[in-house]
PDB file of N, CA, C and O in Angstrom:
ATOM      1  N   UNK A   1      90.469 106.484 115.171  1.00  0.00           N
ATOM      2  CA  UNK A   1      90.419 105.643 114.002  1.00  0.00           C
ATOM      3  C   UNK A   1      89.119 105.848 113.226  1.00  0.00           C
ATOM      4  O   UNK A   1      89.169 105.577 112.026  1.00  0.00           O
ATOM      5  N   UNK A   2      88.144 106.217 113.652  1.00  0.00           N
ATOM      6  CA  UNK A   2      86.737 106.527 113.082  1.00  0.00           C
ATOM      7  C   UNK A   2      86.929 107.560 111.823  1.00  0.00           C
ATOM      8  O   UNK A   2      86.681 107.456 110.622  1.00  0.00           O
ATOM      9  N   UNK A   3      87.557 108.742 112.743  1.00  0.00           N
ATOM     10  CA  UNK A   3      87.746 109.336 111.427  1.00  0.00           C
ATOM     11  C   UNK A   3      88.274 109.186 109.939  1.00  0.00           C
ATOM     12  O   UNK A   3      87.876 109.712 108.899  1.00  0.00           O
ATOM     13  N   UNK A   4      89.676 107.967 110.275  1.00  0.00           N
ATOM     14  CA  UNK A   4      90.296 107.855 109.275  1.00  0.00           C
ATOM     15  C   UNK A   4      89.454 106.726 108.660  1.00  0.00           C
ATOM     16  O   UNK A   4      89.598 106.422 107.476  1.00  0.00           O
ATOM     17  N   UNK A   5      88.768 106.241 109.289  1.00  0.00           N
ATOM     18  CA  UNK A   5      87.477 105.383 108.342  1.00  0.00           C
ATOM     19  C   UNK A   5      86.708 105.984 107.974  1.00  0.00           C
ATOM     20  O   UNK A   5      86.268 105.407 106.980  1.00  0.00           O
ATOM     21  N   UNK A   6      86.068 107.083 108.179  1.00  0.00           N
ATOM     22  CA  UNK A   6      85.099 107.953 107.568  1.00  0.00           C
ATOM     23  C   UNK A   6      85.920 108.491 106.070  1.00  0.00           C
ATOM     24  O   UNK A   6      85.587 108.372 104.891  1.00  0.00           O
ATOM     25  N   UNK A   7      87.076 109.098 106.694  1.00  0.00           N
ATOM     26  CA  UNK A   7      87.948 109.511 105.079  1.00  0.00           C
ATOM     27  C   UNK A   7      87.658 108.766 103.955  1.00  0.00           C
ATOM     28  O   UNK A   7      87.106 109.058 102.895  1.00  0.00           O
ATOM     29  N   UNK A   8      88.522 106.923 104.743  1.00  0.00           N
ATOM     30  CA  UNK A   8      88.632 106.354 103.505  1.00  0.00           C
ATOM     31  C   UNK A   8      87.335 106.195 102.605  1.00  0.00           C
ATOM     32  O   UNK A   8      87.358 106.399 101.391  1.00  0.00           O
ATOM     33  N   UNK A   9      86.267 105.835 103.268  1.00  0.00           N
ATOM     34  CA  UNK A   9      84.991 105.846 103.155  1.00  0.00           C
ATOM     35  C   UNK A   9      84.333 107.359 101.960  1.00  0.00           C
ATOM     36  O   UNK A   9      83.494 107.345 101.059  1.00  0.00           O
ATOM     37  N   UNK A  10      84.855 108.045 102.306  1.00  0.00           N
ATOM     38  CA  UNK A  10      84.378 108.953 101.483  1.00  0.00           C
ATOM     39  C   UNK A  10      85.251 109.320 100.412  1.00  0.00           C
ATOM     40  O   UNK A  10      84.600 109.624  99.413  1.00  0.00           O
ATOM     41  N   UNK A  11      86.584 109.409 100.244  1.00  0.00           N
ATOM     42  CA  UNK A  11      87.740 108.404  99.264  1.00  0.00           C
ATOM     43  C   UNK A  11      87.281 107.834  98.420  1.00  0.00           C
ATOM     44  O   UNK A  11      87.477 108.219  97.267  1.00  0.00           O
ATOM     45  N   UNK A  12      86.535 106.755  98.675  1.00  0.00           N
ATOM     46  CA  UNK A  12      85.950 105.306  98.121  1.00  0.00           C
ATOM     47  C   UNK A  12      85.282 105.670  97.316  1.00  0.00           C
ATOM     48  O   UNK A  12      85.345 105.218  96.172  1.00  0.00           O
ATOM     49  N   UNK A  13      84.054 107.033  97.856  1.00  0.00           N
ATOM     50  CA  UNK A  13      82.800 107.214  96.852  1.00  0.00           C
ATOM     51  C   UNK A  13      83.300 108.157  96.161  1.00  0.00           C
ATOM     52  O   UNK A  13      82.767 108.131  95.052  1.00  0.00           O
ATOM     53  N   UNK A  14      84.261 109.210  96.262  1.00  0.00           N
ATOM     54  CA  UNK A  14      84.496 109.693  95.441  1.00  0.00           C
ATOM     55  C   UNK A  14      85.363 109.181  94.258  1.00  0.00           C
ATOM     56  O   UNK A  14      85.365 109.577  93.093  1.00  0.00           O
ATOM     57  N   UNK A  15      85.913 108.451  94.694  1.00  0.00           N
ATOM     58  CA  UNK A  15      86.720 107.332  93.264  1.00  0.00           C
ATOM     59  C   UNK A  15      85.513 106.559  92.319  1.00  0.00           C
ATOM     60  O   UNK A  15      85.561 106.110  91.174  1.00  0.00           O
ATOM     61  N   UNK A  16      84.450 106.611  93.294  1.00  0.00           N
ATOM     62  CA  UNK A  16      83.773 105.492  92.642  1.00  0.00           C
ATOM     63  C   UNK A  16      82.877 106.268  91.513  1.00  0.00           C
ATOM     64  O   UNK A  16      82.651 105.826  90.386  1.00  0.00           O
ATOM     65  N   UNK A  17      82.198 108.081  92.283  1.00  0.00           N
ATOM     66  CA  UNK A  17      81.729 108.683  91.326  1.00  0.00           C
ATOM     67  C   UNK A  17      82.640 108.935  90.360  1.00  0.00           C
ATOM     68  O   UNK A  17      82.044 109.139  89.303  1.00  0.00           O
ATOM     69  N   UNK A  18      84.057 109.030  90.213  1.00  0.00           N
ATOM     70  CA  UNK A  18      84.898 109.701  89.261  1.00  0.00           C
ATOM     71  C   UNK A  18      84.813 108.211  88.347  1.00  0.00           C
ATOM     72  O   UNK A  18      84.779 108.752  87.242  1.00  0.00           O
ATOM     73  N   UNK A  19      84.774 107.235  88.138  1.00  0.00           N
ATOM     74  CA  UNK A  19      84.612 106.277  87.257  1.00  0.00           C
ATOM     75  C   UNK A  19      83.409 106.056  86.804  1.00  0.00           C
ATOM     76  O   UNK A  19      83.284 105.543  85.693  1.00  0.00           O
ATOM     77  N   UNK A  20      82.119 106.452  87.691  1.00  0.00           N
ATOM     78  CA  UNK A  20      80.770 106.144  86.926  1.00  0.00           C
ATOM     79  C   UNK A  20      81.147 107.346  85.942  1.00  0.00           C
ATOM     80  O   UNK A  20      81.165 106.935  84.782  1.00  0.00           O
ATOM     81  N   UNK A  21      81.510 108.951  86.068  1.00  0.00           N
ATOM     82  CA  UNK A  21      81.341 109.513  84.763  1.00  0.00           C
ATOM     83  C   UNK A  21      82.079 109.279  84.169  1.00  0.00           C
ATOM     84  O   UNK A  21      82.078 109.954  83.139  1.00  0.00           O
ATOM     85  N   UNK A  22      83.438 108.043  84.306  1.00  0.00           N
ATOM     86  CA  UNK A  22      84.340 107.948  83.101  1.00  0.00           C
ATOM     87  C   UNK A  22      83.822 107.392  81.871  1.00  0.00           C
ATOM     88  O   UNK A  22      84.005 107.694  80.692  1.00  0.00           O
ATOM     89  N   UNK A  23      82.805 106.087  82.712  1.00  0.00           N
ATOM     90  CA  UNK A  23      82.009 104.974  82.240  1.00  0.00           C
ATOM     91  C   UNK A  23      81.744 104.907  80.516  1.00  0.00           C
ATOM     92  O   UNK A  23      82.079 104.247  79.533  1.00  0.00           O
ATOM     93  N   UNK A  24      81.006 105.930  80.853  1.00  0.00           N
ATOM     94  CA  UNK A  24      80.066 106.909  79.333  1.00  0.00           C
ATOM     95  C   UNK A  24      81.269 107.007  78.638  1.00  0.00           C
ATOM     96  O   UNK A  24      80.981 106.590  77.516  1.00  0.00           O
ATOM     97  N   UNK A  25      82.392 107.297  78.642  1.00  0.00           N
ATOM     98  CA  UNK A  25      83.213 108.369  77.874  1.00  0.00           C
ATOM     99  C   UNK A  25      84.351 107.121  77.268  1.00  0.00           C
ATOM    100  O   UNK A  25      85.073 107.527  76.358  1.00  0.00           O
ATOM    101  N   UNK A  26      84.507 106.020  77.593  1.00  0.00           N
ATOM    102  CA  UNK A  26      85.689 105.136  77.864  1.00  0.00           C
ATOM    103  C   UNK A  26      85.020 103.479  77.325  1.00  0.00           C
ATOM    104  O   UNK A  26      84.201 102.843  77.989  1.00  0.00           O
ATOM    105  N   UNK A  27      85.478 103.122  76.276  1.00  0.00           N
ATOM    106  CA  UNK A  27      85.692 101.689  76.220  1.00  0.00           C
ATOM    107  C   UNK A  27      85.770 100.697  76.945  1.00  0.00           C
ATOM    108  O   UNK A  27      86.829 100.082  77.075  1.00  0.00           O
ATOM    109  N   UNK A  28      84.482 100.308  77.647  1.00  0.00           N
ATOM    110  CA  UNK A  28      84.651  99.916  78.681  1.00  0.00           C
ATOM    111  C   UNK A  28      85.132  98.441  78.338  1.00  0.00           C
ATOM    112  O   UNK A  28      85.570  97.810  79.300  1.00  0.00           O
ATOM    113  N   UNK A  29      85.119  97.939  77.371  1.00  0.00           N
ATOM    114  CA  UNK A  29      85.489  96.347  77.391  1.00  0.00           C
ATOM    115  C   UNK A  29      86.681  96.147  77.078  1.00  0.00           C
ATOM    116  O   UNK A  29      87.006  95.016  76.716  1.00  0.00           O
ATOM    117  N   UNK A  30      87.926  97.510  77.153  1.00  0.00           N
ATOM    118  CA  UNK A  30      89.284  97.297  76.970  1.00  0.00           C
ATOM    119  C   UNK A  30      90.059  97.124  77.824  1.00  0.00           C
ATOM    120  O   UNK A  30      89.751  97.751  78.837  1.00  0.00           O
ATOM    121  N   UNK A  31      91.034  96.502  77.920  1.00  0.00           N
ATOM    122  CA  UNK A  31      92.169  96.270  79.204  1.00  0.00           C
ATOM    123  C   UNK A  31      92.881  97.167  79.396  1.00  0.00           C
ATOM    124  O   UNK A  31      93.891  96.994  80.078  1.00  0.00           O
ATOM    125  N   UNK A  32      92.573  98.411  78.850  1.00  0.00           N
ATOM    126  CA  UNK A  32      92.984  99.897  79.731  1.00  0.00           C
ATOM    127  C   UNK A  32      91.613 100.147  80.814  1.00  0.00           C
ATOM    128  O   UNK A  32      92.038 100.534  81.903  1.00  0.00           O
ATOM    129  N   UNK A  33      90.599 100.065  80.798  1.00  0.00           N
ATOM    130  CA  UNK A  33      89.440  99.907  81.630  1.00  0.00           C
ATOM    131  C   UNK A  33      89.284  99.160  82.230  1.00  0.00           C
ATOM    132  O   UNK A  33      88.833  99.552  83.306  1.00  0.00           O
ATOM    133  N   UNK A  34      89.461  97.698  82.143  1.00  0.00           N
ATOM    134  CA  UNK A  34      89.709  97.063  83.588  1.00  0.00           C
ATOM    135  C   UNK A  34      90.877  97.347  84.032  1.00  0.00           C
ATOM    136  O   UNK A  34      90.633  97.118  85.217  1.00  0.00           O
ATOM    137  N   UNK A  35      92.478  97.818  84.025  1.00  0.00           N
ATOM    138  CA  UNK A  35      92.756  98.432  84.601  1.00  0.00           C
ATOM    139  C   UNK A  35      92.881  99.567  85.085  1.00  0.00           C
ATOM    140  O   UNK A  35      93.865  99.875  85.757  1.00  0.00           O
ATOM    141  N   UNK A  36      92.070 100.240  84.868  1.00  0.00           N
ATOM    142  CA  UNK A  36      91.437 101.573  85.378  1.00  0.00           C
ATOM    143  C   UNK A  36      90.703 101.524  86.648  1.00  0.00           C
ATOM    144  O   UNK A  36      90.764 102.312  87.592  1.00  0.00           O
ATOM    145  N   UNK A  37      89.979 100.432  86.506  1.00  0.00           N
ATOM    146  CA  UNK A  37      89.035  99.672  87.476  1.00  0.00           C
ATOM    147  C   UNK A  37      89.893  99.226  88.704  1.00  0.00           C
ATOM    148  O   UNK A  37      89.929  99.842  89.770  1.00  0.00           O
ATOM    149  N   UNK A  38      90.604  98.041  88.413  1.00  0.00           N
ATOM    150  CA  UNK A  38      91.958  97.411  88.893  1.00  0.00           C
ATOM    151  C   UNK A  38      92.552  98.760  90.195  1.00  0.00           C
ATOM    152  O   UNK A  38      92.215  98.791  91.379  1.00  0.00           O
ATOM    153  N   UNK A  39      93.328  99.571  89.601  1.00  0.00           N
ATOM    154  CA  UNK A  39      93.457 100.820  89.938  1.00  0.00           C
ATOM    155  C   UNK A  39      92.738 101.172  91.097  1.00  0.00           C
ATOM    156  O   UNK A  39      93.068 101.085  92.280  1.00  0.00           O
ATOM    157  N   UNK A  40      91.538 101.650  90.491  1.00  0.00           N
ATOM    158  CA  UNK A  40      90.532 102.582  91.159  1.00  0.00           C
ATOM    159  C   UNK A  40      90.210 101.534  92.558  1.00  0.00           C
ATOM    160  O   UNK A  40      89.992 102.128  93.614  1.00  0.00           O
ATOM    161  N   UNK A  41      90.183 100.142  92.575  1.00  0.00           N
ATOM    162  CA  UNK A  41      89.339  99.316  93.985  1.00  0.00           C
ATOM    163  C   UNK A  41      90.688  99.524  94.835  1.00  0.00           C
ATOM    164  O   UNK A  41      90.646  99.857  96.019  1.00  0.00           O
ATOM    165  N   UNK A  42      92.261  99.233  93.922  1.00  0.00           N
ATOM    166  CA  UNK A  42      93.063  99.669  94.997  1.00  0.00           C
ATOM    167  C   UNK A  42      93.107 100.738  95.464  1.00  0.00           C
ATOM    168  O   UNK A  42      93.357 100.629  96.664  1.00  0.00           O
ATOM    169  N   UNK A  43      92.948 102.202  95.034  1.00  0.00           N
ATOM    170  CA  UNK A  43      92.643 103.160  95.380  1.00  0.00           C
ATOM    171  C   UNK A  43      91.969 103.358  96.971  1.00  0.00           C
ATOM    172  O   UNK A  43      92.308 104.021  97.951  1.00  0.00           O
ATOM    173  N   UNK A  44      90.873 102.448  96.685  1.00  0.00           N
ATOM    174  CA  UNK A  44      89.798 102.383  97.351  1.00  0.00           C
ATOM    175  C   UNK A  44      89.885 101.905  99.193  1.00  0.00           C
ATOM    176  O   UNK A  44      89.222 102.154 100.200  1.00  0.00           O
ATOM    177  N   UNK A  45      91.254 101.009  98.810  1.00  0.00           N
ATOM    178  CA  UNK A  45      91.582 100.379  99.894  1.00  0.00           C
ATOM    179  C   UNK A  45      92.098 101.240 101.343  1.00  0.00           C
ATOM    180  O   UNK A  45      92.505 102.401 101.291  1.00  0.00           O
ATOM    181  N   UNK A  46      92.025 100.666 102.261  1.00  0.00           N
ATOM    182  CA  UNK A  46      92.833 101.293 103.377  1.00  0.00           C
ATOM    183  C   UNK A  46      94.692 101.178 103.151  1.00  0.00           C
ATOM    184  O   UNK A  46      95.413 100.542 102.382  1.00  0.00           O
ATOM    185  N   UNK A  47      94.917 102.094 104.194  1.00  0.00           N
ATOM    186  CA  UNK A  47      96.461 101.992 103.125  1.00  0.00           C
ATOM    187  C   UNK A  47      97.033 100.451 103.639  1.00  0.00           C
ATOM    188  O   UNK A  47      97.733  99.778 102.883  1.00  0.00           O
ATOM    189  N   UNK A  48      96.582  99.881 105.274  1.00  0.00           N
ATOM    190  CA  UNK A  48      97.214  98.513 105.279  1.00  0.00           C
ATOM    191  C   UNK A  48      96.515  97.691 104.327  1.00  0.00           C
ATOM    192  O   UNK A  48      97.065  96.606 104.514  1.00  0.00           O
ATOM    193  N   UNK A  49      95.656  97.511 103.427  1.00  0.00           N
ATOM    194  CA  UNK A  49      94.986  96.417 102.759  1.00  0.00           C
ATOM    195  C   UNK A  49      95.719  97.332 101.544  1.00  0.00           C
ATOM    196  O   UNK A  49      96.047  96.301 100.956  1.00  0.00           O
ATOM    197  N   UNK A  50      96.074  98.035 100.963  1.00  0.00           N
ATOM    198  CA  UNK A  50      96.404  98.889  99.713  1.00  0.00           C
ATOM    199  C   UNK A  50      98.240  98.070 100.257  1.00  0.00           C
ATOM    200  O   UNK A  50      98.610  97.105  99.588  1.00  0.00           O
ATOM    201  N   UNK A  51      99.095  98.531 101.331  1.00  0.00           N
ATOM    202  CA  UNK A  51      99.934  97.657 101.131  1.00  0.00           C
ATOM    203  C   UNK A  51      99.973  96.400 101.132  1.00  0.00           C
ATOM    204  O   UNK A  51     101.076  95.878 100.971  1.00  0.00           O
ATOM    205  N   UNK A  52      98.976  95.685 101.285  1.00  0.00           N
ATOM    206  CA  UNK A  52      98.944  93.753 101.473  1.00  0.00           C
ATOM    207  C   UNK A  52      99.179  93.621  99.791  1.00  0.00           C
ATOM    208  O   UNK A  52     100.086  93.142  99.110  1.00  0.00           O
ATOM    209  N   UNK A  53      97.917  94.282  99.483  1.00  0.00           N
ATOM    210  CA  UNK A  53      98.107  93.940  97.425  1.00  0.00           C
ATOM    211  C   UNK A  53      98.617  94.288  96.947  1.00  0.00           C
ATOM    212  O   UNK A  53      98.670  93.619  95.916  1.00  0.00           O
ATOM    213  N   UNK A  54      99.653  95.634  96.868  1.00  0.00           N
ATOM    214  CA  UNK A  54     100.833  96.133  96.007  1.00  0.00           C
ATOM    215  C   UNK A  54     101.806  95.049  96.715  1.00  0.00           C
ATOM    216  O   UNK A  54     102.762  94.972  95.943  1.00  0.00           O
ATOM    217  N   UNK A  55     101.979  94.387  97.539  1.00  0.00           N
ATOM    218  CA  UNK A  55     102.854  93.414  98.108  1.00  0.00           C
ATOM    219  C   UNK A  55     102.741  92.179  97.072  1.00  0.00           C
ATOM    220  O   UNK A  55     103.616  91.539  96.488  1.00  0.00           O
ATOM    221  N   UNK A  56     101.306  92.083  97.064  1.00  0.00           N
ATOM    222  CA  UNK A  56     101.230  90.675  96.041  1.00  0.00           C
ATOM    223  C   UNK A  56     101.336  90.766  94.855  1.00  0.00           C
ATOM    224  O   UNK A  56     101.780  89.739  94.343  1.00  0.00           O
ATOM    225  N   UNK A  57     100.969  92.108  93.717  1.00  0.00           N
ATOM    226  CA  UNK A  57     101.012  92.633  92.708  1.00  0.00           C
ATOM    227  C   UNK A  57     102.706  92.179  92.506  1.00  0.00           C
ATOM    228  O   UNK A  57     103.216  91.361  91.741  1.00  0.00           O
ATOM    229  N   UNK A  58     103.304  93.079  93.531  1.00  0.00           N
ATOM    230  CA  UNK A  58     104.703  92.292  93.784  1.00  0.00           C
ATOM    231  C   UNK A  58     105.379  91.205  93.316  1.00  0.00           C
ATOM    232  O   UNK A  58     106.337  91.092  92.551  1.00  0.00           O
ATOM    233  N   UNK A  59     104.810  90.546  93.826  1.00  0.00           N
ATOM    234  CA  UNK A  59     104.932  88.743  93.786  1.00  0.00           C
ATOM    235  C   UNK A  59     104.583  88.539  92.628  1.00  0.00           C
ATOM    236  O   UNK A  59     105.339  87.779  92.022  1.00  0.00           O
ATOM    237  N   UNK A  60     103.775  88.896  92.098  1.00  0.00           N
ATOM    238  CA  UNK A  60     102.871  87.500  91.024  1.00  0.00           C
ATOM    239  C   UNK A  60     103.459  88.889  89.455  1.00  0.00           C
ATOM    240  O   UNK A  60     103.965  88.329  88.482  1.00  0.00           O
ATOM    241  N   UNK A  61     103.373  90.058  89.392  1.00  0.00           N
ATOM    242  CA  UNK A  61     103.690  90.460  88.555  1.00  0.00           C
ATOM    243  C   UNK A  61     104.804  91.452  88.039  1.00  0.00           C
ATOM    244  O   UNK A  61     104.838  92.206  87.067  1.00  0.00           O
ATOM    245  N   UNK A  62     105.610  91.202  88.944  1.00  0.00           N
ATOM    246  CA  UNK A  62     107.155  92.202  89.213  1.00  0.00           C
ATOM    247  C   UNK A  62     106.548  93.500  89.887  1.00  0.00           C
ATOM    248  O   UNK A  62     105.383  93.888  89.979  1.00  0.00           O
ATOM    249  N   UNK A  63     108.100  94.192  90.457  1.00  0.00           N
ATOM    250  CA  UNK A  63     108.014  95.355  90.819  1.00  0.00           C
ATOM    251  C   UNK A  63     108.244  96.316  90.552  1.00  0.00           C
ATOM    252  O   UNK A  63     108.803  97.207  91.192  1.00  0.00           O
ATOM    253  N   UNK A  64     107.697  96.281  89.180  1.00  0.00           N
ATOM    254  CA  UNK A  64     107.954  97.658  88.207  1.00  0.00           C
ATOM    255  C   UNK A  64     106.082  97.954  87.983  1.00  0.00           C
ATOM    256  O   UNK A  64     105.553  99.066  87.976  1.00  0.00           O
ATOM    257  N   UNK A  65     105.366  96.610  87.817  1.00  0.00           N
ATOM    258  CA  UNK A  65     103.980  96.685  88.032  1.00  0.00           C
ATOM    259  C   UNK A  65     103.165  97.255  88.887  1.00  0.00           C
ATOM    260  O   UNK A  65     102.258  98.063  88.685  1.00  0.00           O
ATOM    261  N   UNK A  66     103.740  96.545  90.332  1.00  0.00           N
ATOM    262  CA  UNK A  66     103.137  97.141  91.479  1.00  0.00           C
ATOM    263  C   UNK A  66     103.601  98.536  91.331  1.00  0.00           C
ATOM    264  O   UNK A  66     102.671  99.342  91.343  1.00  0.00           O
ATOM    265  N   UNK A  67     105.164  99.215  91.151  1.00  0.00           N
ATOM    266  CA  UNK A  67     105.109 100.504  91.539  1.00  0.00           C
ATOM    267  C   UNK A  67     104.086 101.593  90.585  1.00  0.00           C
ATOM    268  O   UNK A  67     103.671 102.722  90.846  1.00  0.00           O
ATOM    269  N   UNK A  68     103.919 100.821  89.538  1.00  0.00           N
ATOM    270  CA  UNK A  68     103.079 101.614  88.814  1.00  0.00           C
ATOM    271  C   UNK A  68     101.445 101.539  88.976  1.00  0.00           C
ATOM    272  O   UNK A  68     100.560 102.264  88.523  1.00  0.00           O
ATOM    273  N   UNK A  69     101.409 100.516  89.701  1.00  0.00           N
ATOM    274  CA  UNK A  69      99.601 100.199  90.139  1.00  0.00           C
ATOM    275  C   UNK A  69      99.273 101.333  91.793  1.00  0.00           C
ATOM    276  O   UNK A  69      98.219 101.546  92.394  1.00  0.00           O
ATOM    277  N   UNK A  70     100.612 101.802  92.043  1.00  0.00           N
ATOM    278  CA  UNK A  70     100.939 101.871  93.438  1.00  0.00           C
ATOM    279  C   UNK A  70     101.017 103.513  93.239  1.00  0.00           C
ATOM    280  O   UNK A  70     100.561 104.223  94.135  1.00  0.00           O
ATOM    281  N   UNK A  71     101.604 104.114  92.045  1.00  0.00           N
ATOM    282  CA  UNK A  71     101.166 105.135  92.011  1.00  0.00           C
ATOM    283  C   UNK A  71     100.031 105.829  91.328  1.00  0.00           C
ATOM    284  O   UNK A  71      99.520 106.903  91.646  1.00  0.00           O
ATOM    285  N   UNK A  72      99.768 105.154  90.484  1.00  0.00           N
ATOM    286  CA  UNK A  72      98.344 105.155  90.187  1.00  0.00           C
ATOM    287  C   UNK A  72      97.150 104.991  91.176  1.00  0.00           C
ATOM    288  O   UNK A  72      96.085 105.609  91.137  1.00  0.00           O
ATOM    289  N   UNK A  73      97.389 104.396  91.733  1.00  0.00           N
ATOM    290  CA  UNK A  73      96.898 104.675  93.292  1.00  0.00           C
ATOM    291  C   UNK A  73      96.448 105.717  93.943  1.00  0.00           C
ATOM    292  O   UNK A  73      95.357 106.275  94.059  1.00  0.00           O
ATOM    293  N   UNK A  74      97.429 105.855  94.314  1.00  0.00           N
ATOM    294  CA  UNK A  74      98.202 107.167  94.820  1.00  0.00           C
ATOM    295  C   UNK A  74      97.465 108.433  94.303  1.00  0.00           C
ATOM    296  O   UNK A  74      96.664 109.107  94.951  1.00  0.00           O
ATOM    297  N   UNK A  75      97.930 108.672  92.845  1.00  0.00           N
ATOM    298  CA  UNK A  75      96.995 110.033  91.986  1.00  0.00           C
ATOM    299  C   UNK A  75      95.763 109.760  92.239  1.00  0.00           C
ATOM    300  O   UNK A  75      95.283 110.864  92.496  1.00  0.00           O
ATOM    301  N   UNK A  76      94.657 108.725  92.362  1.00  0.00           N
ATOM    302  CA  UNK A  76      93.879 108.405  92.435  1.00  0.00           C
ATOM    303  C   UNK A  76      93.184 108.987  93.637  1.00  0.00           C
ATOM    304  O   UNK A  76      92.182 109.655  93.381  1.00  0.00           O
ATOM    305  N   UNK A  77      93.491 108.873  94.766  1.00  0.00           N
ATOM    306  CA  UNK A  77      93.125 109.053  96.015  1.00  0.00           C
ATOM    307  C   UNK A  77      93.420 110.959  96.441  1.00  0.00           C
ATOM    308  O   UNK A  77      92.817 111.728  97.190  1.00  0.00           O
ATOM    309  N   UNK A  78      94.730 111.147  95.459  1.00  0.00           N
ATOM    310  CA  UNK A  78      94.796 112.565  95.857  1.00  0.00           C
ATOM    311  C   UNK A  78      93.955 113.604  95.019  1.00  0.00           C
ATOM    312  O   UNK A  78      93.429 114.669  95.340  1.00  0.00           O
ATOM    313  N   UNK A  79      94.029 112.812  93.661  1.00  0.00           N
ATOM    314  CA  UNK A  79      92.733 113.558  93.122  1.00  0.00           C
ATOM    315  C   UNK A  79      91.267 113.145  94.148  1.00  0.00           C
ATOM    316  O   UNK A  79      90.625 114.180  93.971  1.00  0.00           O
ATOM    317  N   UNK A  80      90.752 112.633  94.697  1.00  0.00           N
ATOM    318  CA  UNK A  80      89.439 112.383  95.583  1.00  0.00           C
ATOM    319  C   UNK A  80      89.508 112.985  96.370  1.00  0.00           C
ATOM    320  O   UNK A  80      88.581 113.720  96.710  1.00  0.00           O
ATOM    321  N   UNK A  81      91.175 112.888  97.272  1.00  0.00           N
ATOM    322  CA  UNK A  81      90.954 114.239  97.470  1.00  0.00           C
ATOM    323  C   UNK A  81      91.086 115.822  97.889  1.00  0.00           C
ATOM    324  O   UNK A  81      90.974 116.371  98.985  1.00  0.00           O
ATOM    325  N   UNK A  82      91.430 116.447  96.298  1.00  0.00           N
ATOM    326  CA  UNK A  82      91.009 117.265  96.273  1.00  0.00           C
ATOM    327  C   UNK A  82      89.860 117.734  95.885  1.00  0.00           C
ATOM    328  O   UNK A  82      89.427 118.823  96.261  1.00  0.00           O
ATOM    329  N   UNK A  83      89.198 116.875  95.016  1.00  0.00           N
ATOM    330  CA  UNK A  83      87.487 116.772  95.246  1.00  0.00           C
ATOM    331  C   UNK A  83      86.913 117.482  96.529  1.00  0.00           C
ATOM    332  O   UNK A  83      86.405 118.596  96.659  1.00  0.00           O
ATOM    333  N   UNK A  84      87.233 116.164  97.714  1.00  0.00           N
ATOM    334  CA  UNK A  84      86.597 116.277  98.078  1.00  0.00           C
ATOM    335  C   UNK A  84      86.429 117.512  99.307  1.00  0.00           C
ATOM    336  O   UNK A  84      85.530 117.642 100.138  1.00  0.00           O
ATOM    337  N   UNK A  85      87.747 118.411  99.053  1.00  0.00           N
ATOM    338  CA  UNK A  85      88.277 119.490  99.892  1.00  0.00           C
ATOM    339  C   UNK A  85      87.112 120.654  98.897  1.00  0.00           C
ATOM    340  O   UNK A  85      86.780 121.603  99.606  1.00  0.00           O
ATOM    341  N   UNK A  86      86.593 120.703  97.700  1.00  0.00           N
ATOM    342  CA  UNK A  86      86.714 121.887  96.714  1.00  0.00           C
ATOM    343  C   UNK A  86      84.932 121.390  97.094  1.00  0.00           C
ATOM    344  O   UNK A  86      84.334 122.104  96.290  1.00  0.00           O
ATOM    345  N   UNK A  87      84.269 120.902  97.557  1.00  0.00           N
ATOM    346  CA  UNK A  87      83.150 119.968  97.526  1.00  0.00           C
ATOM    347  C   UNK A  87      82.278 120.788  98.784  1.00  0.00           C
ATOM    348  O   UNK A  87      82.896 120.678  99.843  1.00  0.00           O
ATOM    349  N   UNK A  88      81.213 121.448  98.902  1.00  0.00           N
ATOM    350  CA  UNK A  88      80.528 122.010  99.444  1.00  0.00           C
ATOM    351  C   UNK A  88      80.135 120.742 100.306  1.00  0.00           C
ATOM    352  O   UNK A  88      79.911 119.655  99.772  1.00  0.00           O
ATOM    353  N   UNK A  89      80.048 121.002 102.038  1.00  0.00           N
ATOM    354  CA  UNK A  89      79.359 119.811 102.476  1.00  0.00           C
ATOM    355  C   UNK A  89      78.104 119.871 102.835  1.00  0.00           C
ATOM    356  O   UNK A  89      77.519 118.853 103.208  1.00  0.00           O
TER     357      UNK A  89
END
């Protein structure tokens, strides 16, 4: 299990650098940017805490929302990583 905490862990920072350089480039006070944000912390999650909140996204805002917060997600994490495969260690 260490390892797959180390992943997510490094997952995390690479989502997190891919939004500090969005930062500069992006409107940040628009509600395409907080959900970008939105996005990116689920991203961030382990996949059981990533399914607890697409569960509730669920609930509170249909399931046409979650599937789309859910694959957005998703691209999110596989772009990190391939980052983080192309990424000298």
């Amino acid at each position: 299990m260490l390892l797959h905490d180390r992943l997510n862990e490094r997952i995390a920072e690479a989502i997190k650098l891919q939004l500090d350089n969005e930062r500069g480039a992006l409107d940040t006070t628009s509600d395409a940017w907080r959900s970008r944000c939105e996005v990116a912390k689920v991203a961030m999650f382990s996949d059981a805490e990533r399914s607890v909140f697409i569960h509730h996204v669920s609930e509170r805002r249909g399931n046409v929302a979650a599937r789309e917060m859910e694959s957005q997600a998703t691209t999110l994490r596989t772009n990190a990583i391939f980052f983080l495969a192309r990424k000298p260690s």
